[in-house]
C-alpha positions as CSV (number, residue, x, y, z in Angstrom):
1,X,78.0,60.3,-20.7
2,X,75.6,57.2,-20.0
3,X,77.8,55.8,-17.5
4,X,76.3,51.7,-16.7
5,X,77.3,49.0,-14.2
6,X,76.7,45.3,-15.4
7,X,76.2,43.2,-13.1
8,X,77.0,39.4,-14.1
9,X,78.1,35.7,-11.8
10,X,80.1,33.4,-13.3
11,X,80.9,29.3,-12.5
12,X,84.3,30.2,-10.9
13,X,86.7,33.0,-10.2
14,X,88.7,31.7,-13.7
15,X,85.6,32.1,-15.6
16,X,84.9,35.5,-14.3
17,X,88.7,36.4,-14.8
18,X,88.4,35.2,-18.4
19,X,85.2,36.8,-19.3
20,X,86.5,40.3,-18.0
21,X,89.5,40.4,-18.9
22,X,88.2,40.2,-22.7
23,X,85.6,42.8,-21.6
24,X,88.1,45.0,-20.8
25,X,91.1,43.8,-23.4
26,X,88.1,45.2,-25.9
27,X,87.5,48.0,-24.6
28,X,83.7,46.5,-23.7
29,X,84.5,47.8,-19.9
30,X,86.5,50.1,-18.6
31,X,87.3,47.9,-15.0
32,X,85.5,44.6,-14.2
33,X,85.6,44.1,-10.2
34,X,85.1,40.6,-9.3
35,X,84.2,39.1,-6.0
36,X,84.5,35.5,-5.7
37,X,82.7,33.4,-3.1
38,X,79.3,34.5,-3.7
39,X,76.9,31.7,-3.0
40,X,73.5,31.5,-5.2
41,X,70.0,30.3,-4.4
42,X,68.2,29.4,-6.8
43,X,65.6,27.2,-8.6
44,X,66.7,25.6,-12.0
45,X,65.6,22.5,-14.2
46,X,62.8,22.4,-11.5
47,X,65.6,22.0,-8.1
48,X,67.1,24.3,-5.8
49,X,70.6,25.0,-6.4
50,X,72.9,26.3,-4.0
51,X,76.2,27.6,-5.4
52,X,79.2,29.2,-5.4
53,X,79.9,31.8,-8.0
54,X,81.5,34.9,-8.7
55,X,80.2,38.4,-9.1
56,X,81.5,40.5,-11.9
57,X,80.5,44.2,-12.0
58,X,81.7,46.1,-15.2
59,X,81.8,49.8,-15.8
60,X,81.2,50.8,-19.2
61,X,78.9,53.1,-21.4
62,X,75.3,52.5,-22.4
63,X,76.8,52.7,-26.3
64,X,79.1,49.4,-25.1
65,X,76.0,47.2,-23.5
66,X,74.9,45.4,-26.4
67,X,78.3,44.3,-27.8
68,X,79.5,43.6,-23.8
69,X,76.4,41.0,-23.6
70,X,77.2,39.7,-27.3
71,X,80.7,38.8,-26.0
72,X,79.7,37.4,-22.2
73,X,76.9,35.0,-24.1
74,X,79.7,33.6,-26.4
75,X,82.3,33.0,-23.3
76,X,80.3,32.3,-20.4
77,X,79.7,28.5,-19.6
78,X,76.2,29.0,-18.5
79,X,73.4,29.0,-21.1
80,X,71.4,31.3,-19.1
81,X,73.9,33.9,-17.4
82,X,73.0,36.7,-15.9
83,X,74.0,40.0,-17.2
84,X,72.2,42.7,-15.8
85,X,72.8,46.3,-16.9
86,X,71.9,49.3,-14.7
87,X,72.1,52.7,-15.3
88,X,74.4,55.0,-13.6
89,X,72.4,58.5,-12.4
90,X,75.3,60.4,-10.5
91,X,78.8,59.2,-9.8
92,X,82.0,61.1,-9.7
93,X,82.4,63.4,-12.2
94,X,86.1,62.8,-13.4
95,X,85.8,58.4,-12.7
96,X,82.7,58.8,-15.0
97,X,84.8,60.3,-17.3
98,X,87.4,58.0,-17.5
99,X,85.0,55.2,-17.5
100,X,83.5,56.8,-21.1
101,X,87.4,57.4,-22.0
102,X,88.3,53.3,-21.1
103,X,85.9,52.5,-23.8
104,X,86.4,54.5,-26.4
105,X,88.2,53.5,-29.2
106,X,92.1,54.2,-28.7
107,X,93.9,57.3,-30.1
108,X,94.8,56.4,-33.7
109,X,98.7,56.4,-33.5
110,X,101.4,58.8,-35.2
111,X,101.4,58.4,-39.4
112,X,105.0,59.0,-38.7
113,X,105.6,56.3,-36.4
114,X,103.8,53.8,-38.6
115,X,105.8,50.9,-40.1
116,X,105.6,49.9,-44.0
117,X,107.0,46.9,-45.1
């Protein structure tokens, strides 16, 4: 398992809502924790900004990281948002497992439960 946290702000706590609850509707993340309030220094289009934001932090596998950026870039309202990925050395065995299991792609169902019409 190649367990990573991605680390990612957001405008507002409805942006960072939106974002991972896709993330985790596609199985991109395995939990997104999101911490609103946050406030941001920082210098852009020359100025010092001072913001509020939200923090998201996703759990998901190194496989998943490309695709999980992919999908923040097309949501996110920012043209430069930060997504940071970070690798995971040692964590708890059976949550590491379940993060690798939240991503994965779901159980195909029963043939015998399937529906033809």
């Amino acid at each position: 398992m190649d367990i990573h946290l991605v680390y990612m702000t957001a405008g507002s706590a409805e942006e960072a809502r939106a974002i991972g609850s896709e993330l985790v509707r596609r199985r991109l993340a395995a939990c997104v924790n999101i911490l609103e309030n946050m406030n941001s220094l920082y210098i852009w289009d020359g100025a010092l900004q001072d913001a509020r934001e939200a923090v998201l932090i996703a759990k998901t596998t190194a496989a998943k990281v490309p695709e999980l950026i992919a999908q923040v870039q097309a949501l996110h309202s920012y043209t430069c948002p930060c997504v940071l990925s970070i690798p995971v050395e040692q964590g708890h065995p059976p949550f590491l497992e379940w993060v690798a299991a939240g991503v994965a792609p779901p159980p195909a169902s029963d043939a015998g439960s399937a529906s033809f019409d």
